[in-house]
N, C-alpha and C positions, 0 to 999 in steps of 0.2 A: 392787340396792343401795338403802338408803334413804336416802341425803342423798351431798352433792358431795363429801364426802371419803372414800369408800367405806368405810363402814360397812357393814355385809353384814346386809342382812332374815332375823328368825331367827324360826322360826314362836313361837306362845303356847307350846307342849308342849316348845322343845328345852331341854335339859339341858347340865350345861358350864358353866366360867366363861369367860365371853367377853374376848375380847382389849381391852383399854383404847386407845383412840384416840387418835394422836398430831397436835399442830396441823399440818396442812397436807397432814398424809398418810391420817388415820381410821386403819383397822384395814388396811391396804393394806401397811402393814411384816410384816402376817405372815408371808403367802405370796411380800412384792416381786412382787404385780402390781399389774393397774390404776391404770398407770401412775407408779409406784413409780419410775422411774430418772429419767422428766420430770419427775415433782415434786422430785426430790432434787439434779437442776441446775438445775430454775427454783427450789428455796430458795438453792443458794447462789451462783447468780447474782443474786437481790434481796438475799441477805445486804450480798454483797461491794457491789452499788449502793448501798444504805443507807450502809455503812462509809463506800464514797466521797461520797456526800450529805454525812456526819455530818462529816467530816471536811475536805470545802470548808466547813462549817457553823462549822468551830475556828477554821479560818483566818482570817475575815472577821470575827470575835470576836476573835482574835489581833490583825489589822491596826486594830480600833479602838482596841484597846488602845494600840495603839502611833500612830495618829491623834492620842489623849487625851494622850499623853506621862505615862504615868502610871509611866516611871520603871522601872529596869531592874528593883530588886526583884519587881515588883508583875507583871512581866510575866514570871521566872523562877519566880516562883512561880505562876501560872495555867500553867503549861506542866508544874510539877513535880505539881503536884495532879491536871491530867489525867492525864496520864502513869501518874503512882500508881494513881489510880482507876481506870484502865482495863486497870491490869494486875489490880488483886484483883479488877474486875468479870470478866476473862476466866479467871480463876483459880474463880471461883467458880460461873461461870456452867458450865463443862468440868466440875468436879466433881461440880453436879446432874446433869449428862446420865449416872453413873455410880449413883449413890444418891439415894435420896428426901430432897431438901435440910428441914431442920429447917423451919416455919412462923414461931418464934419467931426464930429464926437472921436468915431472911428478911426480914422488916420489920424489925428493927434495920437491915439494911443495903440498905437500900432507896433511899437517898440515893445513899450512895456507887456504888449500880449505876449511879442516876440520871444521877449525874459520868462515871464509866466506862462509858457505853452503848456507844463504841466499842470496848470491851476483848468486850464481851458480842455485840455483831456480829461481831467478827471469831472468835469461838469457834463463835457457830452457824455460820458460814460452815465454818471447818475442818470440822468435824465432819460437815456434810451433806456432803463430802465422800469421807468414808470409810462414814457408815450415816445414818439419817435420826437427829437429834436425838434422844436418850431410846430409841432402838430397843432400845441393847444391855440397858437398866433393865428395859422392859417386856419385851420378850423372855424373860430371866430370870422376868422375878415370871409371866407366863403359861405358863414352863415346869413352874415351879413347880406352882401353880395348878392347872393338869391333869394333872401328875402327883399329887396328892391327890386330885383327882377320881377320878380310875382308882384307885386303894387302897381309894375308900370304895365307890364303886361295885363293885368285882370282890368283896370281902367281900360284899355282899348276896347272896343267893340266893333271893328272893323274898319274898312276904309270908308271914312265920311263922304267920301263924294257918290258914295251908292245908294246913300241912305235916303227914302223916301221923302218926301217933304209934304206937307200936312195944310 
């Protein structure tokens, strides 16, 4: 292995497109080893701690508010904007882990994830749940991937200028 998230040493000569590494896990979702199940409950036991972090983190945000006396609206609506924002951040964050999220998409809504961070923890958390983050994405596109590989490759037959002629 050449680094902590098991990325796998591939000599100069191999051929192939190689599997795309996933944060936390490298190339270790391919096969689900080296240690693939530990990292996939220690993600979402830090997910779910973070959540809880983030969310003693509203609270005490919440209690100044209300410290400040800043008034029922003011405090209905820091609860409605969370809340909002962390449902489209979990909405949106669930739906990268399916397709390659837009770049442009992305930075427009980079605020509103910023509000929603808790909608976007508790999704990675689900989700390391059932498969590592992005697995079922990348999966695909390297199934992909290799089967191209094998069409172009099983088509060659050598190098044509060797080949007899008749």
């Amino acid at each position: 292995m050449s680094d902590d998230n098991g990325t796998p040493d591939t000599p100069a000569g191999s051929t192939g497109p190689r599997p795309e590494p996933l944060r936390f896990f490298g190339t270790t979702w391919v096969d689900r080893d080296g240690g693939y199940t530990a990292r996939r409950v220690g993600v979402a036991a830090g997910s779910l701690a973070a959540t809880a972090a983030a969310c003693l983190v509203l609270r005490l945000a919440y209690q100044g508010l209300r410290i400040a006396d800043s008034g029922s609206f003011v405090m209905l609506l820091v609860v409605v904007v969370f809340a909002v924002c962390s449902a489209l951040a979990f909405g949106h964050t669930w739906e990268g882990f399916g397709k390659r999220p837009d770049p442009d998409r992305r930075a427009s809504l980079r605020g509103l994830l910023a509000v929603g961070f808790v909608g976007s923890l508790l999704a990675y958390f689900f989700r390391s749940l059932v498969e590592a983050p992005g697995e079922k994405l990348h999966r695909e596109e390297y199934r992909r991937a290799r089967e191209q590989y094998e069409r172009r490759v099983t088509r060659r037959s050598g190098n044509p200028s060797k080949r007899r002629r008749s």
